[in-house]
N, C-alpha and C positions, 0 to 999 in steps of 0.2 A: 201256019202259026200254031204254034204247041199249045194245048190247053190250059187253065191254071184250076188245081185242084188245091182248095183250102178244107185245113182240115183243123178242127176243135181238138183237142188233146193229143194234136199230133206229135208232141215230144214223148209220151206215156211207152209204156211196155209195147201194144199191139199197135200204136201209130208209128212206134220207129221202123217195122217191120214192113208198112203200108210203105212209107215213106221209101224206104230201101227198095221196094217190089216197082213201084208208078215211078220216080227219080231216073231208074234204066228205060223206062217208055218213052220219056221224052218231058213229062208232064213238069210244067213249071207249079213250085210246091211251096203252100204258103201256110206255118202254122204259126196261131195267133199264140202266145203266152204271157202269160206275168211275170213270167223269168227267164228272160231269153239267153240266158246263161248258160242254162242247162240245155237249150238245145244247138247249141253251137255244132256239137259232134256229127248233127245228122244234114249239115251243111255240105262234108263230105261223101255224103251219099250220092251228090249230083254235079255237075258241072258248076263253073264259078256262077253264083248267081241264080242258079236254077232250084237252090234248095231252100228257105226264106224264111229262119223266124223272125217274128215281130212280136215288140212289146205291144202288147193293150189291156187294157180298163175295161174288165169285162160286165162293170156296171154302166160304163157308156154305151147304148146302144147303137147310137149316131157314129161310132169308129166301127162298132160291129156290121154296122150297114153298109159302110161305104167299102169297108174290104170284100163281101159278099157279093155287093153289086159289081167287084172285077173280076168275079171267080166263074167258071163254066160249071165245075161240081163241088159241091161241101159234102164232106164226112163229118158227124160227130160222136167222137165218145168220151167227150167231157162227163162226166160226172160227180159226184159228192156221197162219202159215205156218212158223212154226221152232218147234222142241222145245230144251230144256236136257235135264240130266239129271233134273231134280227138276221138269218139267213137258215131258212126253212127248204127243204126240200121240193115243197110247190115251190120256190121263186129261185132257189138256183138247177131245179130240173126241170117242171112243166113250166114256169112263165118264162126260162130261156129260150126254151124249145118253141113255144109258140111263139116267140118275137121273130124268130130264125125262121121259120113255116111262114109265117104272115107274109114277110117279106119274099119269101121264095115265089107264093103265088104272084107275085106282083111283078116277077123279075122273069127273066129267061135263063136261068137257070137250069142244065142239062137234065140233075141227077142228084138228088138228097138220100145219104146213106146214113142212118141209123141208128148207134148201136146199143140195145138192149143187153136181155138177158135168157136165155131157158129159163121156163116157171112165173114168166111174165104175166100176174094179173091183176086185174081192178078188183079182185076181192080175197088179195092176198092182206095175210097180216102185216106185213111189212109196209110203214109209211113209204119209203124210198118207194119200193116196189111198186106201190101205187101211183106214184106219179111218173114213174116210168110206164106204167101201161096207159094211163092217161095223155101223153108224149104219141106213142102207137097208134091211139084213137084219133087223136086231132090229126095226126099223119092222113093215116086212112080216109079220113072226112075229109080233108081239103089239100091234097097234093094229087098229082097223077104223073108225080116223076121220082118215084122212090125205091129204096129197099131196106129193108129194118131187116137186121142181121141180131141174132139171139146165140150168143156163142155158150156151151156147157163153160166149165172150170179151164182158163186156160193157160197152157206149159210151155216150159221153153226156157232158155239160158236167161238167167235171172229175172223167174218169174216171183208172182207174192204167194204161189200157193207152195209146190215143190220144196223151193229152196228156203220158203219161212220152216216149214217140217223141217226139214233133213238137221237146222240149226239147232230146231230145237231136241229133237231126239240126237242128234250129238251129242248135245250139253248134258240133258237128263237122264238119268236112268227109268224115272216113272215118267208115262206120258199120260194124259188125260186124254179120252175119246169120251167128244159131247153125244148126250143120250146113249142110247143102243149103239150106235156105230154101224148100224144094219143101213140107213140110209145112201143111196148108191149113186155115182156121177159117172159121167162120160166125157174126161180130160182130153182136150183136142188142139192141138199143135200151132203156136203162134203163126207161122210162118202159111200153115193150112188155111187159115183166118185171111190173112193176108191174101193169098192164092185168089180165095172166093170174093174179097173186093176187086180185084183187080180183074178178074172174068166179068164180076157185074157190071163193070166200067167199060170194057173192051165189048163187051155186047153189042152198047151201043141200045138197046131197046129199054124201054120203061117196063117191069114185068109186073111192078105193084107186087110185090110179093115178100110174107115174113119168109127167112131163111132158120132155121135151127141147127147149127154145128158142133155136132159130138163128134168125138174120137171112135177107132174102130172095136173098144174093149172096155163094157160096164163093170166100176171097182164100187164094192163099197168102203165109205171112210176108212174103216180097222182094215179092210183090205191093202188100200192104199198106204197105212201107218204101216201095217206090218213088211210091206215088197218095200219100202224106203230102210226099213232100221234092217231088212236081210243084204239091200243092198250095200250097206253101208258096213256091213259082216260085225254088225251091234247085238248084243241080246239086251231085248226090255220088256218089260212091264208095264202093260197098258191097263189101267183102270178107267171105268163108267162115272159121268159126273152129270148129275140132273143139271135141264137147262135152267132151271129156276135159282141155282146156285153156282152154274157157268157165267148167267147172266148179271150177276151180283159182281161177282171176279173181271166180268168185263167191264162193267159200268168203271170198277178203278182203276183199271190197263188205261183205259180212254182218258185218263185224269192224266198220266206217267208220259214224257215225251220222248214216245216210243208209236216204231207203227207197227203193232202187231197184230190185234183183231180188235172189232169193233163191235157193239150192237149189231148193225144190221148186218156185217158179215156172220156173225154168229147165227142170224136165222134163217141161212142159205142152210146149216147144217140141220134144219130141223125137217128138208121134204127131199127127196130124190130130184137129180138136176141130172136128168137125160131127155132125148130127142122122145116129140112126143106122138112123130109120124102123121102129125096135122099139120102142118107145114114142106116146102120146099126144105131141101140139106143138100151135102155137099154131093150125093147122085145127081141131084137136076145139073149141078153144074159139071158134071164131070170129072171130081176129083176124088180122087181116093187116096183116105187119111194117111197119116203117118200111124206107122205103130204105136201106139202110146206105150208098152212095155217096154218097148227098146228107148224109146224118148225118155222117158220115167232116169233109166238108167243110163244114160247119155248124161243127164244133167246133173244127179248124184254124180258120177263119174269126174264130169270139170268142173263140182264144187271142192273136190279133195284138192 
């Protein structure tokens, strides 16, 4: 009897990729959403019936339970990039996180898969961030059937980082690079991301272990700005803009109903976001990256 893997934000950018990767295994595939609308398309990934969103109340826990309690593995990369006052970061990332944990120890459940971030800590300036490492710890303390997956910046045919660039230095001739632009990432390939869940799954062993997934070529930002506007045969002009006055410019983007950057995305660009060789990557499992240069330019490519 084919397994059933329920996955938290499985309609998103890197869950539609999971979903397309485990749907050819056989795995009966169940993501929960609030707008089952939007994942109709990935119904098609698997045979009739084998591919299953459903609507739910993600403030019911009692529907969140009982779907869990049919599922053999949960993935999660739900997440939230802004808080209100009446939906704070602690209660839609660590007190999710721990109602979903609580109940796993109590269940038999295979396999809880994770997903963070690189630069994940509890003494990061970022609220988000902190409750995401907070997520990791309770992990750590009380499962023995996991893996927490920390992916760098990640790319791919209509990703939010790649293809939000390329739009914008299309349109503009000036582009803004927050701070120095010296700060440096390691962009790593949807479908690579995908690859490394699906080995962790086929394992078949609990290895309790964080993974960190960078791509095989450190950019930094200006570097990455500049290989997008050369691929795009643009010339522009990049100027330095302190965070103290990006961060003003973002506070009112956030106001505009538009998705374009946020607060906390904005403070991803203030530390380097590569592999930090204190963790498992994508050697332990065997895989080796996609080029991110050719990727880069693959995707520039089919956004013309």
């Amino acid at each position: 009897m084919a397994k059933t893997l329920l996955i938290f934000g499985g309609s998103g950018f890197i869950g539609s990729y999971i979903v397309r990767r485990l749907s050819k295994l056989g795995f009966r595939i169940i993501i929960p959403t609030s707008k089952p609308s939007k994942s109709k398309h990935l119904k098609l990934s698997g045979s009739v019936g084998q591919v299953l969103p459903i609507k739910l109340n993600f403030k019911n826990f009692n529907e969140i339970k009982k779907i869990m309690n049919k599922s053999d593995i949960i993935i999660n990369l739900k997440t939230v990039w802004s808080e209100s006052k009446n939906n704070s970061y602690k209660k839609n990332i660590f007190d999710f996180n721990k109602l979903i944990i609580d109940n796993i120890k109590d269940s038999k459940i295979d396999k809880y898969i994770y997903f963070s971030g690189i630069g994940t800590s509890i003494n990061s300036s970022s609220k988000r961030t902190i409750e995401i490492a907070r997520v990791e710890n309770y992990i750590i303390s009380n499962l023995k059937n996991y893996s927490i997956i920390r992916p760098s910046i990640v790319i791919g045919s209509s990703d939010k980082f790649i293809s939000k660039l390329s739009a914008i230095i299309k349109l503009s001739l000036l582009i803004p690079i927050f701070g120095s632009g010296k700060n440096k990432i390691q962009p790593t390939f949807v479908d690579d991301v995908a690859l490394a869940v699906e080995k962790l799954i086929l394992k078949k062993i609990n290895d309790n272990k964080i993974y960190e997934l960078g791509g095989n070529l450190i950019l930094s930002y200006k570097e990455v700005y500049k290989l997008i506007a050369k691929e795009m045969n643009l010339k522009r002009f990049f100027f330095h803009i302190n965070f103290f006055f990006a961060k003003i410019g973002v506070y009112f983007i956030e106001k505009l109903p538009i998705d374009l950057l946020t607060t906390e995305q904005l403070e991803l660009f203030k530390e380097d976001n590569l592999v930090s060789g204190n963790y498992s990557t994508y050697k332990n499992l065997e895989i080796q990256p996609k080029d991110t240069k050719q990727l880069i330019k693959k995707i520039i490519k089919n956004l013309e």
